[in-house]
C-alpha positions as CSV (number, residue, x, y, z in Angstrom):
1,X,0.0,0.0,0.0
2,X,3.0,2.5,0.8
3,X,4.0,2.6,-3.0
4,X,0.6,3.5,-4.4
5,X,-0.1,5.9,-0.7
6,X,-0.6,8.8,-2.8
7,X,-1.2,8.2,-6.8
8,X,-4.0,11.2,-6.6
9,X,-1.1,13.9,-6.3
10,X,-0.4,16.4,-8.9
11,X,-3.9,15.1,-10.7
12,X,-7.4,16.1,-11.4
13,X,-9.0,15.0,-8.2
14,X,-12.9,15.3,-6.9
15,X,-12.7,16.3,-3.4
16,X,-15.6,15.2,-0.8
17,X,-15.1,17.2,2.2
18,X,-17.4,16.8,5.2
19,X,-18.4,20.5,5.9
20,X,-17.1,22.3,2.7
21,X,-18.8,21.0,0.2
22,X,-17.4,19.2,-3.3
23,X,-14.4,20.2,-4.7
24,X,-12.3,19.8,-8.1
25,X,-8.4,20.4,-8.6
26,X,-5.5,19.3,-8.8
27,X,-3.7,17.8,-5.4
28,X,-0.6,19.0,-4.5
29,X,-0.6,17.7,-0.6
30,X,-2.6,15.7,1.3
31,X,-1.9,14.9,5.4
32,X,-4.1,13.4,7.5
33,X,-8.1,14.6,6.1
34,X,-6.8,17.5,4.5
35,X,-5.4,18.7,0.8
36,X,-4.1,21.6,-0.7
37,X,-5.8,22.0,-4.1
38,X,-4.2,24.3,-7.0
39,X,-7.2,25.2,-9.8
40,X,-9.6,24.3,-7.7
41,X,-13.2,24.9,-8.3
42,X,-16.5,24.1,-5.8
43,X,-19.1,22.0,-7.4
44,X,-22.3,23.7,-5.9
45,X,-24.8,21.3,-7.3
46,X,-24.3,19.0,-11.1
47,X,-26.8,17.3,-13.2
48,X,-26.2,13.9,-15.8
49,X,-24.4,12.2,-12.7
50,X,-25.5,10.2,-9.9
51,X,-22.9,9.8,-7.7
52,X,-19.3,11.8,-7.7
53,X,-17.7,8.6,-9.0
54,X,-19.5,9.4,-12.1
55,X,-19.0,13.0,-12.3
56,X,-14.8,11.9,-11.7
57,X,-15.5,9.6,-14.5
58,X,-18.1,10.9,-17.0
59,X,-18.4,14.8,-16.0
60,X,-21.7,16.7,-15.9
61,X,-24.0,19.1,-18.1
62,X,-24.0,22.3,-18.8
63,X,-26.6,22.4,-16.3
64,X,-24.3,21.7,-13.2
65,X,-23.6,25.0,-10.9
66,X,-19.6,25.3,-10.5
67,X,-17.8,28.3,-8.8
68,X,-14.9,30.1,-10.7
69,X,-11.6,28.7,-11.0
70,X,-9.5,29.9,-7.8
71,X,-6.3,32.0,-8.9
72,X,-4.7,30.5,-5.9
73,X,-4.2,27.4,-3.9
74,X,-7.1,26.6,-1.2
75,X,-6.6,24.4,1.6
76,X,-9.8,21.9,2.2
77,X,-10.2,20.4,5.9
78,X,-12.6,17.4,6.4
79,X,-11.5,15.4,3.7
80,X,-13.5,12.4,3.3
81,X,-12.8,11.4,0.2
82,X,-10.7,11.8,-3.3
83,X,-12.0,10.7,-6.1
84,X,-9.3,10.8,-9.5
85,X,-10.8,12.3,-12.9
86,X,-10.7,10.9,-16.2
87,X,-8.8,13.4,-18.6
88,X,-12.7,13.0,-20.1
89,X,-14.3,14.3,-17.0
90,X,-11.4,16.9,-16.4
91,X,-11.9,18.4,-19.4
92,X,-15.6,18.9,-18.9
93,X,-15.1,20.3,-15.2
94,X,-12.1,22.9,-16.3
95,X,-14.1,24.0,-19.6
96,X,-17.7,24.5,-17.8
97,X,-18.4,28.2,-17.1
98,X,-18.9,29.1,-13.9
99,X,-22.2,29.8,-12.3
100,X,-23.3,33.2,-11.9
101,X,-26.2,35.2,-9.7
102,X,-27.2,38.0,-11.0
103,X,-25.3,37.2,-14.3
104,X,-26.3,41.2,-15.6
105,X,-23.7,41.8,-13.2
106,X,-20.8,40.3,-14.9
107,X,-17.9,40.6,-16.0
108,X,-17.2,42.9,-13.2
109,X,-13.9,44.6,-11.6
110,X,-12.1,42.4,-9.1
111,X,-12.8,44.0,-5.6
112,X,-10.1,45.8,-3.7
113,X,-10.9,46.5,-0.3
């Protein structure tokens, strides 16, 4: 088991987390039930899949709701399960366009606070 302890890093991974929610991205570090993912993206709800094994190995529809693509790394606590994409289902999660309230409000100037 050792050898193969952590064959979901530096890939496409779907992240089950037990307070946070789904996410996508790729895995760069993983201790204990928690990850750092880098383009990581938060699957708020997906359609055309049952389960996430489906969504790491088919990918949804158009009709799924996914956040942007983070600009940095996130840190994700509560891990409870990693799920590695197909390059199929990768390719479907990176190219889906984010979901949008409001979407007359968009594009729209990065805040600065």
């Amino acid at each position: 088991m050792e050898k193969n302890k952590y064959n979901f890093l530096q890939k496409y991974c779907v992240v089950r987390t037990e307070f946070a929610g789904i996410h996508v991205g790729v895995v760069q570090y993983k201790e204990g039930n928690e990850v750092i993912l880098s383009n990581a993206r938060r699957i708020w709800s997906w359609d055309d899949a049952f389960t996430l094994s489906e969504v790491a190995e088919e990918g949804i529809s158009q009709k799924s709701k996914l956040s942007i693509t983070l600009s940095q790394d996130i840190w994700v606590l509560g891990v409870t399960e990693i799920i590695i994409c197909t390059d199929i289902a990768e390719g479907i999660l990176r190219a889906l366009k984010p979901h949008r309230h409001g979407t007359e409000n968009y594009p729209r100037e990065p805040r600065i606070e």
